[in-house]
Structure formats: C-alpha cells, structure tokens
C-alpha positions in Angstrom: 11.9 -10.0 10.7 10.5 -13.5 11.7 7.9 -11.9 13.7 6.6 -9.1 10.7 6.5 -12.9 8.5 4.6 -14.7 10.8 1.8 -11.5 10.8 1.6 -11.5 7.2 1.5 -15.1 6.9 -1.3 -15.1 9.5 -2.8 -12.7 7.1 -2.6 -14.4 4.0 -3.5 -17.5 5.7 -6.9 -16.7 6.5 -7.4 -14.6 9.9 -9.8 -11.5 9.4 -8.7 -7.9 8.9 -10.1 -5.2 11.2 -10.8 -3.1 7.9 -13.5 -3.2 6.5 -14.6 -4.5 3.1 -13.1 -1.8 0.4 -10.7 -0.2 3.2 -7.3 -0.9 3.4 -6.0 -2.8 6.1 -2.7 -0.6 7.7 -1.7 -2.8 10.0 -0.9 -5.4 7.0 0.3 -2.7 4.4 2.9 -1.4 6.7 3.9 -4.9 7.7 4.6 -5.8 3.9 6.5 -2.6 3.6 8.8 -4.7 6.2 9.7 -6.8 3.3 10.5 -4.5 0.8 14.6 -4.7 -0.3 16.3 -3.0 1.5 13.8 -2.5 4.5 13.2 0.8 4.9 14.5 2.8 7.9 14.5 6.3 9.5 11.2 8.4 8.5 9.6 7.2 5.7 6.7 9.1 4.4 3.6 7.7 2.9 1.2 9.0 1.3 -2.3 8.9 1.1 -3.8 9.5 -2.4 -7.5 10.6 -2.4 -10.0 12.1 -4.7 -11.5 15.3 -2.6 -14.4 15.4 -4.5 -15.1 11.2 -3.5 -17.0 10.8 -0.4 -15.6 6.9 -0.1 -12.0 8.5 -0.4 -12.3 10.8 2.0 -13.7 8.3 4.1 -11.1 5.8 3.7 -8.2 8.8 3.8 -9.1 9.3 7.1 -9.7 5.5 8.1 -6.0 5.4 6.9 -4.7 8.6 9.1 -6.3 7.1 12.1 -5.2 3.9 12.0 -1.3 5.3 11.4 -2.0 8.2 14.2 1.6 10.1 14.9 3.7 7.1 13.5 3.7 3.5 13.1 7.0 1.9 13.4 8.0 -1.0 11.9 11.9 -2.3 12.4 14.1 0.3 11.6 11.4 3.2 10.2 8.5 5.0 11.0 6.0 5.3 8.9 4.3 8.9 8.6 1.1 9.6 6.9 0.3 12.3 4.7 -2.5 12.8 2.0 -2.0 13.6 -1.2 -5.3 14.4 -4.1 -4.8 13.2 -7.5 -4.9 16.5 -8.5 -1.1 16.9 -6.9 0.2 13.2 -7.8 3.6 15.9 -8.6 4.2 16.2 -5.2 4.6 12.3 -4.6 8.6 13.0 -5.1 10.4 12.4 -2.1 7.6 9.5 -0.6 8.4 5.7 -0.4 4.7 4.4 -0.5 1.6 5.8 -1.5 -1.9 4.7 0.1 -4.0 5.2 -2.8 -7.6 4.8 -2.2 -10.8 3.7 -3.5 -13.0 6.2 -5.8 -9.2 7.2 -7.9 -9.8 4.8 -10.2 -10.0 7.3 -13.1 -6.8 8.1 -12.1 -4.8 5.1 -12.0 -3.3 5.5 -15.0 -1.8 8.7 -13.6 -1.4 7.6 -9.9 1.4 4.9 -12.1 2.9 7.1 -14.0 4.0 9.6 -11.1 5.0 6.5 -9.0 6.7 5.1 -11.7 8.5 8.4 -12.3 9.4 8.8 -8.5 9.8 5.1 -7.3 6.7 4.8 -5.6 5.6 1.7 -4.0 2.0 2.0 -4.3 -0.8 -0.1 -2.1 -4.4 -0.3 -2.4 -7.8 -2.3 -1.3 -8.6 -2.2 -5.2 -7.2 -5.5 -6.9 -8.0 -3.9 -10.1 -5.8 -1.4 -9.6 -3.0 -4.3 -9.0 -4.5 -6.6 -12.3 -4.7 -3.5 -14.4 -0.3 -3.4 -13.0 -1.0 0.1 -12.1 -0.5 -0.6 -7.8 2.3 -2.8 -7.0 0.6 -3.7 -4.1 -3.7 -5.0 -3.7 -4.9 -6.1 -0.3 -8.5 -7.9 0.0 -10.5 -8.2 2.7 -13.1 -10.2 3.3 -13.6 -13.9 5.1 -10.0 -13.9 4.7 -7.5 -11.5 3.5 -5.5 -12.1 0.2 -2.8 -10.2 -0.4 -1.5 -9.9 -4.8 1.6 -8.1 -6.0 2.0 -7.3 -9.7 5.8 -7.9 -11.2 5.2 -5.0 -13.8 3.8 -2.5 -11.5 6.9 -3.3 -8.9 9.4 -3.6 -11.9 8.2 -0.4 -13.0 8.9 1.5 -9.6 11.7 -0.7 -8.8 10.5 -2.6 -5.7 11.9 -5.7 -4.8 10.3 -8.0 -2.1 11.9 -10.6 0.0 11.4 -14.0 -1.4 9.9 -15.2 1.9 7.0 -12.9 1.5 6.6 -13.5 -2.6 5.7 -17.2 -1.5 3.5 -16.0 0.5 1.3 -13.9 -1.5 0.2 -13.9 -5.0 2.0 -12.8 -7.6 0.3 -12.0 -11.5 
C-alpha cells in the first residue's frame, strides 16, 4: 500500500503525467482505485464510457484501452477494461469504475444517475464533471497533475477513500 501512496503523492505533488492534456492519466486512476475502502480484489471491471458519435471520445476510449492492454493489476485485482456508450449507461451494473471520457458532457447528468444507481465509482480528465459532483473522481493534467474528489458524487455511489490519500488530494 505504501508504495501505491508514494505514486500518487508523487502525482499530486507535482511530477508530469504521460497523458496528455484532456486525456486521462491510467496509470494514476488505477492507483487511486488502490485506495478505495475496501481495496478492490479479484477481476474488477471498468468501464470506459464514450460518446460514439465524439471523435475526442473515441480518441481518448482507445488511449484508455491501450494504456490498460489485457489487465493492469493493482494489489489484490485486476483491472479490465471495457467500453461502454452513453447510450448503454444500463449496462454499467455489475462494474466497480467507470472511465468516462471527454465529449459526454451532455450526459453527465445521466452518466450519475446510473453510477449512483449501481455504485459506480466514476473517474474523469473533466474537473467539471467532479465540481458539477456528477464524477467522484477529476484528474488534471498539465505542469503538474492535481487530483479532486467530490464528497456528494462519492457519498452518492458509496465510495469511501483511505484517509491517507484524502489528504492528499482535494476534496470540494
């Protein structure tokens, strides 16, 4: 656990992410799912929620797919990857996280309703999605990478985070 702390600490402290601006950053949303209470363990399927008609969604969808590939294990789980379009948010039953990319933003208030409904810990690039408290979850990148978690949004799904990492992010 020390070690998953230390890389999101690094993160929040200021070291670059290998996404790019308005991409998520996988390597840091699967370490934060580290954190969650209690960690998750066995298969644990994520999905990636995309608007098939949004070029930037697609674009980032895939991003996402590569950068999880077959599996990306953290303690315990495995995290496995598997898209999902807005116009299916039903079939988010049965997934722990949901990716949810740019170019849904008509659709947030859907996208947290489902994952509400179903438990979904959602995570996104967009920090509107997080201030608006329909993500749980907003990851920045830029000069340095800022990591925010909204208290309604994770209430709602009924995520609760370690208190090591909630000092280490920020929390609206």
């Amino acid at each position: 656990m020390r070690g998953w702390l230390i890389g999101v600490a690094a993160a929040t402290l200021g070291l670059t992410s290998s996404a790019s601006r308005g991409e998520l950053s996988v390597p840091i949303a699967v370490r934060i799912l580290a954190f969650l209470l209690p960690p998750p363990t066995g298969e644990v399927p994520a999905a990636i929620v995309f608007e098939p008609n949004n070029t930037s969604s697609l674009a980032e969808a895939s991003a996402i797919e590569r950068a999880v590939g077959s599996g990306i294990s953290i303690g315990n789980a495995t995290i496995r990857t598997r898209r999902v379009p807005v116009t299916a948010l039903d079939s988010l039953k049965g997934y722990r996280v949901a990716f949810v990319t740019t170019g849904t933003r008509a659709d947030y208030d859907q996208i947290a309703a489902v994952a509400t409904r179903h438990g979904v810990v959602t995570i996104t690039s967009d920090r509107s999605c997080v201030l608006t408290a329909r993500c749980v979850v907003g990851i920045e990148n830029g000069t340095r990478v800022q990591i925010t978690v909204s208290r309604s949004a994770a209430r709602a799904v009924k995520a609760r985070f370690g208190s090591a990492f909630l000092m280490l992010v920020k929390e609206i």
